[in-house]
N, C-alpha and C positions, 0 to 999 in steps of 0.2 A: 680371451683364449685364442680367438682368430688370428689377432694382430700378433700374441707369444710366437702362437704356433711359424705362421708366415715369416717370419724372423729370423729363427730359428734356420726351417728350411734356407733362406736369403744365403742365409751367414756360410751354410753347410755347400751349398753350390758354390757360392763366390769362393771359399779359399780354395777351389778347384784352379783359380785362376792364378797360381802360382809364377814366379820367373822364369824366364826363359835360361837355360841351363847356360854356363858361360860355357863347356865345353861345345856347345854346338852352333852359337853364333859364330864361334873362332871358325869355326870348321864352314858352318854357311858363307861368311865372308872370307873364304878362304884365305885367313887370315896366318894359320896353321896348319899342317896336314893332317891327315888320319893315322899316321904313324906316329909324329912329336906328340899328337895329343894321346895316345895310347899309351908312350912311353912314361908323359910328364902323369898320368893317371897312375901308374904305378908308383913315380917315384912320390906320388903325391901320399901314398898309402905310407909307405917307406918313413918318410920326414915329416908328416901330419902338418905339412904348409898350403896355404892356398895355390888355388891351380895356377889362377896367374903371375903368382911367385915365383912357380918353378918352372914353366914356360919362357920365364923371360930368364932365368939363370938357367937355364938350355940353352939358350941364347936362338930359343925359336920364335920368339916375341919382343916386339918392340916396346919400350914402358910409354911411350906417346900412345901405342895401338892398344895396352891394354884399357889405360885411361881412356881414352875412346870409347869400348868397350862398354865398359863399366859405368860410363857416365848416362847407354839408352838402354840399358839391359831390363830398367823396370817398366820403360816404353814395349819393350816387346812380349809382354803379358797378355795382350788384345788386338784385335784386330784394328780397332782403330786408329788406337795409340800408334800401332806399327805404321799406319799408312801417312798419320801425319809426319811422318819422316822423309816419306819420300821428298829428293832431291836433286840436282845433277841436270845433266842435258834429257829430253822426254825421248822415250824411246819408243816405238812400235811395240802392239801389243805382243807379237809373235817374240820380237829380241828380250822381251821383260821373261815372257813364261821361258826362253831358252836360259837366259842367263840363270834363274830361279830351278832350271833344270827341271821343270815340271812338262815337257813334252820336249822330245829328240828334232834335232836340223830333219830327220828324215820323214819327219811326224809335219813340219809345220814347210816342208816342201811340199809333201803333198795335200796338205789342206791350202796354200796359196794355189796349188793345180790345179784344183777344185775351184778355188773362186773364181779364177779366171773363165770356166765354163758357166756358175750360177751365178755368180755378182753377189752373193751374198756375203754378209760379214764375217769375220775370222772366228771371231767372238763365237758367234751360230755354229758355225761348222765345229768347232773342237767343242761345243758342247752337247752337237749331234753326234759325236764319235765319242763320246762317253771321255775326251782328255781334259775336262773340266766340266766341276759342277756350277752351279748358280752363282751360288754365295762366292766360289772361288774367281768368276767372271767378274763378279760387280767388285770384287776386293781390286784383282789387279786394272779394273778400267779405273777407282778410283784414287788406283797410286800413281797411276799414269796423269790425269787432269792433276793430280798433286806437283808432280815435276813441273809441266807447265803454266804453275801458276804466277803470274805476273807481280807479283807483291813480294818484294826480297824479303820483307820480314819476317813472312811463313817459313817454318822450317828448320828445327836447328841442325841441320847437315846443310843447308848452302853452305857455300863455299865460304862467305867473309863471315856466317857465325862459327863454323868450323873452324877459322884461323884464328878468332879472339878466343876459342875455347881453347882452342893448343897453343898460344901465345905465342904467337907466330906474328899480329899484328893487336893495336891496343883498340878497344873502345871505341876512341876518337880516331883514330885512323881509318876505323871501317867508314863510320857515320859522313866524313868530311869524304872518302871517295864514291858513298853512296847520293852522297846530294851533287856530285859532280855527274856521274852516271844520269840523274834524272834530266841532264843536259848534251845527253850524246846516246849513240846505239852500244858503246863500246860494251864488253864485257868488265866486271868488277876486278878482276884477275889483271887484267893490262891496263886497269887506272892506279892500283895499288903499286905495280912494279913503276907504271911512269912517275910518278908521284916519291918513288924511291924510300916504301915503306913497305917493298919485300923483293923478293930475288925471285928470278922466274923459276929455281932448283924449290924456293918452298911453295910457292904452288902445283908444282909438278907432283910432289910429296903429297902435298894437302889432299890433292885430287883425283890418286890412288885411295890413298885412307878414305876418302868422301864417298869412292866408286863401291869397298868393299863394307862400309859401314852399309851404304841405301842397298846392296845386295841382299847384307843377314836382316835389314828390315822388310824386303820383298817377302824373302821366303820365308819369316814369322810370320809376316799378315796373312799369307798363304796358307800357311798348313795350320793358323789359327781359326782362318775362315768360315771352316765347317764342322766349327765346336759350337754346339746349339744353344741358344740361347734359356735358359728357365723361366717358364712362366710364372705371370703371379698367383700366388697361394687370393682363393675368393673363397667366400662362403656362401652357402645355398640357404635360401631365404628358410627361418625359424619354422619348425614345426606349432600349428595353433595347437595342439594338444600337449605337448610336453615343453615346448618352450624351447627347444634345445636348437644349437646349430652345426649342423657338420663341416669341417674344414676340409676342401678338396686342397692338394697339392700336387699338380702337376708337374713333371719336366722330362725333357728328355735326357738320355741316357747318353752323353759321352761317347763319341769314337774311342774304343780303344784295341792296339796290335800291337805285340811283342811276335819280335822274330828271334830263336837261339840260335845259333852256328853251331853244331854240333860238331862238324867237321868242314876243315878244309884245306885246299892246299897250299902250302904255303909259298910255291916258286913254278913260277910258268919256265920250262926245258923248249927252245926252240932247238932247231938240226939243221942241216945244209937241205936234208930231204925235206924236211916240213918248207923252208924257204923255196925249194924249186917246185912245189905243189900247190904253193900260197896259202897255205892255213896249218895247224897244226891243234891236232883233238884233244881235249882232256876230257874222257869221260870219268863221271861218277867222282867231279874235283869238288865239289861241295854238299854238305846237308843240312837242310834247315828246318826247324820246328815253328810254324806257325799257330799263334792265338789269335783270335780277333774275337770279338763282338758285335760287330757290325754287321746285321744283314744282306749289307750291300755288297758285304766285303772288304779288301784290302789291295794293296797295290805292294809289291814283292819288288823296291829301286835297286836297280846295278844303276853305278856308277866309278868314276874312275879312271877311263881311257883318256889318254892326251899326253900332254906336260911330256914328261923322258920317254913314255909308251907312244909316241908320235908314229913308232912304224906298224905300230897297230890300227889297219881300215876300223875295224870293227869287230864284234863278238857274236854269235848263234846263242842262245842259252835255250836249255833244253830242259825240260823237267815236269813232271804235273800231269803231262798231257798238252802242255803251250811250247812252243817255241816261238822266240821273239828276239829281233834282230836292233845292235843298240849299238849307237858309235860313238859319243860323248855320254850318252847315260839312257834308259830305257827303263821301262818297268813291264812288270806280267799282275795280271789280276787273279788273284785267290780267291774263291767264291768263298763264304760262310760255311763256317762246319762249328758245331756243338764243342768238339772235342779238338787238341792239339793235333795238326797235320804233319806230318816228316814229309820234305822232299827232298831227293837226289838230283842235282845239276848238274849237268854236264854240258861242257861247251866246243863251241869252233871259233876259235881265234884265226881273223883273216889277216894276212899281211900285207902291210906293204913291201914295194921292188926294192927299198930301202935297209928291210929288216936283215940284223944279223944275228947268225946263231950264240946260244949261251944262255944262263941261266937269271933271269931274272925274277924280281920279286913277286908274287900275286898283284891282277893289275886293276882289281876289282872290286868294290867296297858292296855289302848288302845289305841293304836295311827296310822297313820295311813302316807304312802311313796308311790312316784311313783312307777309303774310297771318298 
């Protein structure tokens, strides 16, 4: 009965561990925007075809980048799975959690500020200022040692398994410039173009694709990281009277947050006057209904500024009772509530000397993750 029971529970946790949605990898490797993939979601309702069918006949998708895609999609189910992807040149832990957009350039200037007065680690410091938990520290240090691992063989995003997966180069091509490599410092990228078994235009290509595939694997293993793990189902030693035995089953309960948009707006109006003041106000441009379950909370992600919005410094976002100031992306913390939260944003968009007046589109994506 123990070992049914235990089973049972196993089976009922684990399919919690479903794939990772292809709409979101696209969008983590910014592969596609938050618009094509909004668009291609309707037309997907529309013509009842797969997303990545109709992304590429958008012509918002490459069929090399879906295949890509779709070839680590059941890699990024887990935490681990996801890390042993990591690939690429090793980056600073501070460039990993920016690129992963899990702490703002203005978040990780001033915790470098800080070191410089304590000596102490990066690591330490953004998990004393509550911008990473534990499990989320030990994920990105150990996708980091993954990069840097010396052994080409690990890894299917290096770069020369990347090129025999997209037949770019063969098998034997790779093998014959890897055993040349154990004979020099070169990189495997300029043994393969001297050897005249690729062009330097497809690894350029490759190493884009390479860049934004180990991106959507950072930030799976990341927002994977602090999904708890279920304990084993044990039993307590038989009662001498009745014989019987109870089955404890333990586990924890799941992050989970849903954020609805109830409203928003859908075009930022700058004016000669907002440009000669440097900002320009939209109050009461968004409303959001928060759920969580999490005691800890939740983290409430703007993201969005850059790319065409380049004459946008930065945003104010106001609501709640926080205000919190984000230039490439920022978050505000939700405390736990029982019941559905409403809240009103309102913002200050800072310009830059650069900005001209006219109506552009909302520059702001909202969504919302566990603490």
């Amino acid at each position: 009965m123990v070992a049914v029971e235990a089973k049972k529970e196993k089976g009922r946790l684990g399919s919690l561990l479903v794939k990772r949605l292809l709409g979101r990898i696209l969008i983590d490797g910014r592969f596609v925007t938050k618009k094509d993939l909004d668009r291609s979601l309707m037309l997907q309702k529309e013509t009842n075809r797969q997303l990545g069918e109709v992304l590429v006949g958008m012509g918002a998708l490459d069929t090399r980048d879906l295949e890509a895609v779709l070839s680590i999609q059941k890699d990024l189910a887990n935490p681990r799975d996801a890390v042993k992807l990591a690939a690429g040149t090793r980056h600073m832990l501070g460039e990993l959690l920016l690129e992963a957009k899990y702490i703002s350039r203005r978040d990780l200037e001033s915790v470098l500020e800080e070191q410089k007065e304590t000596g102490e680690k990066i690591g330490e410091l953004l998990l004393r200022r509550g911008l990473l938990t534990g499990k989320e520290l030990k994920t990105v240090l150990a996708f980091q040692r993954r990069q840097s691992a010396s052994n080409p063989d690990e890894g299917r995003l290096r770069l020369g398994e990347l090129l025999v997966a997209t037949d770019e180069i063969t098998r034997a091509q790779l093998d014959d410039a890897l055993r040349k490599q154990k004979h020099s410092n070169r990189k495997i990228g300029e043994i393969l173009v001297e050897e005249g078994y690729i062009k330097p235009q497809q690894i350029a290509r490759t190493l884009k694709l390479q860049h934004k595939l180990v991106t959507a694997a950072l930030i799976a293993s990341l927002s994977l990281a602090s999904a708890a793990i279920p304990r084993k189902a044990h039993a307590v030693e038989p009662s001498q009277k009745t014989g019987s035995a109870k089955v404890m089953v333990t586990a924890h309960v799941l992050p989970y947050v849903k954020l609805t948009i109830i409203k928003q707006s859908a075009a930022l109006v700058i004016t000669n006057t907002d440009i000669a003041r440097g900002y320009v106000d939209v109050p009461a441009a968004s409303r959001i209904e928060v759920k969580n379950n999490n005691p800890a909370g939740c983290l409430i992600v703007f993201e969005g500024l850059g790319g065409p919005m380049n004459f946008i410094k930065g945003v104010h976002v106001k609501g709640g009772g926080r205000d919190v100031y984000i230039e490439s992306a920022g978050w505000v913390t939700q405390p736990f509530a029982r019941a559905p939260v409403a809240i009103d944003l309102s913002y200050r968009f800072v310009l830059a000397k650069d900005a001209q007046p006219g109506t552009y589109a909302w520059p702001l994506n909202i969504s919302a993750r566990p603490v």
